[in-house]
C-alpha positions in Angstrom: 0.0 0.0 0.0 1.3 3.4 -0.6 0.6 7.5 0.1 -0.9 9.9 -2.7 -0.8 13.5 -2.6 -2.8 15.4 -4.8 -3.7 19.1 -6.0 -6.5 21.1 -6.8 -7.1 23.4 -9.9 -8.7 26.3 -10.6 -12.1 27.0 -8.8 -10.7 25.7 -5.4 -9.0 29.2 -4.9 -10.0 30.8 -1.7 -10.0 34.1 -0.3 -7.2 34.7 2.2 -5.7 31.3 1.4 -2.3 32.6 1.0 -2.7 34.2 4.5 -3.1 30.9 6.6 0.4 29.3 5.2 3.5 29.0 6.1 5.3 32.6 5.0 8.9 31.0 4.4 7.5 29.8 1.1 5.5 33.0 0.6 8.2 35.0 0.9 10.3 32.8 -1.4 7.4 33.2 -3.9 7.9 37.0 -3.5 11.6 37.1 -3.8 11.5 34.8 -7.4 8.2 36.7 -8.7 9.2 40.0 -7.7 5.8 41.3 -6.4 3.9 40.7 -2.7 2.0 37.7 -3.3 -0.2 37.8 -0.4 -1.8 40.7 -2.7 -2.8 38.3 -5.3 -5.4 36.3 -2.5 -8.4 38.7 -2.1 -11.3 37.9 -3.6 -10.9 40.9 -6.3 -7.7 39.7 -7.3 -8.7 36.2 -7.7 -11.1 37.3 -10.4 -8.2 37.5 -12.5 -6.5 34.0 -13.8 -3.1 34.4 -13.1 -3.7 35.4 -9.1 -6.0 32.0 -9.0 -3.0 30.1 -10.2 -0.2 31.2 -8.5 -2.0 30.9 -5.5 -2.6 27.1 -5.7 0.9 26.9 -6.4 1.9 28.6 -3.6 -0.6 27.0 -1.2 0.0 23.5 -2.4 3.7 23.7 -2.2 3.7 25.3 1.1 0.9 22.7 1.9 3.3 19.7 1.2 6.5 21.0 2.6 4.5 21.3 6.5 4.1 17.7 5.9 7.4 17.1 5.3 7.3 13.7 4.8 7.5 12.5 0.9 4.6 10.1 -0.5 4.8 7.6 -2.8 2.9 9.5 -5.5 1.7 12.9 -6.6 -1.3 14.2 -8.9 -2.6 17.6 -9.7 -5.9 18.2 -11.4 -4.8 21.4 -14.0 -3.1 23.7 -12.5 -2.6 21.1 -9.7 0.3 19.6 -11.7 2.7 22.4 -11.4 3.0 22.2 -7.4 2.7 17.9 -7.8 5.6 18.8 -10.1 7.7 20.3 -7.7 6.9 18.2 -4.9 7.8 14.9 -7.0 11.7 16.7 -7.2 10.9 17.0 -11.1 10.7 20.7 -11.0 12.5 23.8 -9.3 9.3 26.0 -7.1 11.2 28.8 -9.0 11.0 27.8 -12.4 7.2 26.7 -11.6 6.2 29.9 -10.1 7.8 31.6 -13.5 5.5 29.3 -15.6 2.9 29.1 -14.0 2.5 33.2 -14.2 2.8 33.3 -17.6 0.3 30.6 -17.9 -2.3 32.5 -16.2 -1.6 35.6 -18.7 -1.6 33.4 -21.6 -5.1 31.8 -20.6 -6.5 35.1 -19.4 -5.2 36.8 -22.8 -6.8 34.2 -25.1 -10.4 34.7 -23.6 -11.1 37.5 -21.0 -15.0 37.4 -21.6 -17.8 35.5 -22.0 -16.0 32.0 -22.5 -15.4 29.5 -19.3 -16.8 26.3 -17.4 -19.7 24.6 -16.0 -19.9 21.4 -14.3 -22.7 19.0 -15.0 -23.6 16.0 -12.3 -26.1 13.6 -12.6 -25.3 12.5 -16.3 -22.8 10.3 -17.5 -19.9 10.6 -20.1 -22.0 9.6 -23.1 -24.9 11.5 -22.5 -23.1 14.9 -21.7 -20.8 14.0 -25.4 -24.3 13.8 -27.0 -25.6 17.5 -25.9 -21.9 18.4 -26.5 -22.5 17.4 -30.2 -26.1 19.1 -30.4 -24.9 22.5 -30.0 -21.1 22.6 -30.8 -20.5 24.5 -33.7 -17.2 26.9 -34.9 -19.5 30.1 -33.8 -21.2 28.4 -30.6 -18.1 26.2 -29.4 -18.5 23.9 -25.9 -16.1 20.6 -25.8 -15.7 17.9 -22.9 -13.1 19.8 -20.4 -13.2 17.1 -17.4 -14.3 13.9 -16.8 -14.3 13.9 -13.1 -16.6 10.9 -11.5 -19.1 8.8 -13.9 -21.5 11.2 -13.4 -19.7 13.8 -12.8 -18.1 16.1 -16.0 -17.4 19.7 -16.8 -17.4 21.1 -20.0 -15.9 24.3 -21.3 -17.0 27.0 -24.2 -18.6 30.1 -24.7 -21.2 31.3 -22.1 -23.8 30.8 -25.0 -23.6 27.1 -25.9 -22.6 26.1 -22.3 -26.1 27.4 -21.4 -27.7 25.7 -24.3 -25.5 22.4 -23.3 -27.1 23.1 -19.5 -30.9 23.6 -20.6 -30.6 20.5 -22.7 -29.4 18.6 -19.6 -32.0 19.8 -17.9 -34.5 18.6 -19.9 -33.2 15.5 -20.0 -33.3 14.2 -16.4 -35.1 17.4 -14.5 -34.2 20.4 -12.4 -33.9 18.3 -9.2 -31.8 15.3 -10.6 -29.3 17.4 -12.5 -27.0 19.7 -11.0 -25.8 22.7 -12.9 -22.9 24.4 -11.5 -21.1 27.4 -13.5 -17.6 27.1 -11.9 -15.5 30.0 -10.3 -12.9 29.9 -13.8 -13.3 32.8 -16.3 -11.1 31.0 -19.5 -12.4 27.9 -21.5 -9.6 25.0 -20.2 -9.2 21.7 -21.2 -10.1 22.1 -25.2 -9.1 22.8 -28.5 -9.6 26.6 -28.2 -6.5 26.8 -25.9 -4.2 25.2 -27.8 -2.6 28.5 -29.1 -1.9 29.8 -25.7 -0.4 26.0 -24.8 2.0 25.9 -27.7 3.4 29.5 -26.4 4.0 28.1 -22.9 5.8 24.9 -24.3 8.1 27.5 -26.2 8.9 29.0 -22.3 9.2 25.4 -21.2 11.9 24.6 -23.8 14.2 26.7 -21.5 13.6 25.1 -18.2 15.1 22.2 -17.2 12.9 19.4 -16.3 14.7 16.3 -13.7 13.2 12.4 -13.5 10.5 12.4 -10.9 12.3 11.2 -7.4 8.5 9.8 -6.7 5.5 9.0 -8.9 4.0 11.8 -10.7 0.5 10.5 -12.2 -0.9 12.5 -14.9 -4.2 14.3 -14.4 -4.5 13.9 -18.6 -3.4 10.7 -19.4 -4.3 9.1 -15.4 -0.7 6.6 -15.8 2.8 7.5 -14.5 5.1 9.9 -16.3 8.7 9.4 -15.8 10.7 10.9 -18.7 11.5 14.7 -18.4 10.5 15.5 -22.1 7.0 13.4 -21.9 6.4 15.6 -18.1 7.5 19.1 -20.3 4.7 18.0 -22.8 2.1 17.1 -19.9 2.7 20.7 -18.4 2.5 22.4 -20.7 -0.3 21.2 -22.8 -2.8 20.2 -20.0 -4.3 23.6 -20.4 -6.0 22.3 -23.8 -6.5 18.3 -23.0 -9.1 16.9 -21.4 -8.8 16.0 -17.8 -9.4 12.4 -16.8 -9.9 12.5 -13.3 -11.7 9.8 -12.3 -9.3 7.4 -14.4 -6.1 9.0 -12.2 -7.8 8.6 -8.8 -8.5 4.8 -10.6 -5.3 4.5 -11.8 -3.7 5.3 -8.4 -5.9 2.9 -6.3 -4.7 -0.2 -8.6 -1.1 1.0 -7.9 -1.9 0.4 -4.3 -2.8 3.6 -3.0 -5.0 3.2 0.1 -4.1 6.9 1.5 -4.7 10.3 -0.6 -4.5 13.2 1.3 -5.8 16.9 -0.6 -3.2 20.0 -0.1 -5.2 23.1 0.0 -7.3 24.4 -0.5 -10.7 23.0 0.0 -11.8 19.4 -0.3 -13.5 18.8 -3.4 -10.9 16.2 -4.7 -11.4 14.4 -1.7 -15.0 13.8 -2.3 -14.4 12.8 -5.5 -11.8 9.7 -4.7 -14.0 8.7 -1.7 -16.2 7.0 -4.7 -13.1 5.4 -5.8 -11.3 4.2 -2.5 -13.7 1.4 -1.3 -10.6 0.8 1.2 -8.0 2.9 2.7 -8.7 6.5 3.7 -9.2 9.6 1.8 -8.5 13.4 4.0 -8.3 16.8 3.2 -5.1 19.1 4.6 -7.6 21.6 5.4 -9.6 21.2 8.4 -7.0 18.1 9.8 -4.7 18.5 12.4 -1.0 18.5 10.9 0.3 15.5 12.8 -2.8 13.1 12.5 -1.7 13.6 8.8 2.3 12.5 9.0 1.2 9.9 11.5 -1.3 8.5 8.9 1.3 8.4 6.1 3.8 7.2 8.5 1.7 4.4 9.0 1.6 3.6 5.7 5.5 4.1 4.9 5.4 1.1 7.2 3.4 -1.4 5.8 5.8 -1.0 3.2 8.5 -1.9 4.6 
């Protein structure tokens, strides 16, 4: 059996999140970023898209170095992957925090109105694929962005055809069994119409040097390992514009043998999700646990290892 860490993307952001960590590794962030981070938190300046990101680099990074005990595997949803990154020793925090604020401008740049995401819950893949393909069109465009739980998925697109994606949903299985959530993320990710933006962070990334995971980094995209440097460059950068296969990571770690997965900040909504997936084991949230009930409880599994 074995430990997973993993981290949240956008729409988890908090206000004020940045002011509960540890300020060693906010001050670092300063130092590289050359700005006052803790500025970025309030809940004006997480309405922009590079603020939300940093943050959740920041938080989970500071998040995972409290713990300061390694796990035997890491996974960020989005955004998530650039503090899992850093934490699996395959990335420096300052070359992350460099990317990662280039990323937000590049997404924020592409589409600063009337584009982003909703998630849908009470339908499955197939269903949501066949309102996807009622309304898409090059003038109306809505795509597949997440595939969290199997009824569970988010799609991404212009505020126009995401509504028409949501009324058709709703006439499909009813107001009170389908859940319509616009989510807190102002840019369309996880689709074809962020591709440009992707291939102009991969040009960044092509001057960053990337090491061999020192533990295993799962990809949120593909839900399997990654272990080569050049095949984790091409997962960073380009998660922006693939589709994110949650549900098969969270899957894909529990047949590895994960029977612990703890969330890094902030918030808990990963942790709901795996709870459908861990029929064994135990699934917790940084947030809201005491700091050593969480090293004792990835202690204990260290030792069954061993």
């Amino acid at each position: 059996m074995s430990s997973l860490l993993v981290f949240p993307g956008q729409g988890a952001q908090q206000p004020g999140m940045l002011h509960r960590l540890p300020q060693e590794t906010v001050s670092e962030a300063c130092d590289v970023l050359g700005e006052d981070v803790l500025l970025l938190d309030s809940a004006e300046a997480l309405q922009s898209t590079r603020a939300v990101q940093l943050c959740l680099l920041i938080a989970g990074v500071a998040a995972s170095r409290q713990l300061a005990i390694a796990p035997d595997h890491v996974a960020g949803l989005s955004i998530g992957a650039y503090p899992a990154a850093v934490v699996a020793g395959a990335l420096r925090f300052s070359d992350a925090l460099r990317l990662v604020s280039l990323r937000g401008e590049l997404m924020q740049q592409a589409y600063p109105q009337g584009y982003g995401m909703t998630a849908i819950i009470g339908l499955d893949l197939a269903t949501v694929e066949a309102l996807l393909a009622q309304v898409h069109s090059v003038d109306s465009p809505v795509y597949l962005a997440n595939i969290n739980a199997d009824n569970q998925m988010v799609i991404a697109g212009s505020d126009e055809a995401m509504k028409a994606v949501a009324g058709l949903a709703k006439d499909r299985l009813g107001s009170c069994t389908c859940v319509i959530k616009r989510l807190a993320v102002s840019v369309p990710s996880h689709c074809p119409l962020l591709e440009a933006p992707a291939a102009s962070l991969a040009e960044a990334f092509a001057n960053v040097e990337l090491k061999t995971p020192t533990l295993g980094y799962l990809s949120g995209s593909r839900a399997r390992p990654i272990v080569k440097p050049d095949a984790l460059r091409d997962d960073l950068a380009f998660n922006m514009c693939r589709v994110v296969d949650w549900r098969g990571t969270v899957q894909s770690a529990y047949e590895r043998g994960v029977r612990l997965q703890i969330e890094l900040p902030p918030g808990a909504v990963l942790t709901g999700l795996a709870r459908r997936v861990f029929e064994q084991g135990t699934v917790m949230a940084f947030d809201g646990a005491r700091l050593d009930t969480l090293q004792a409880l990835m202690r204990e599994e260290e030792s069954r290892q061993n």
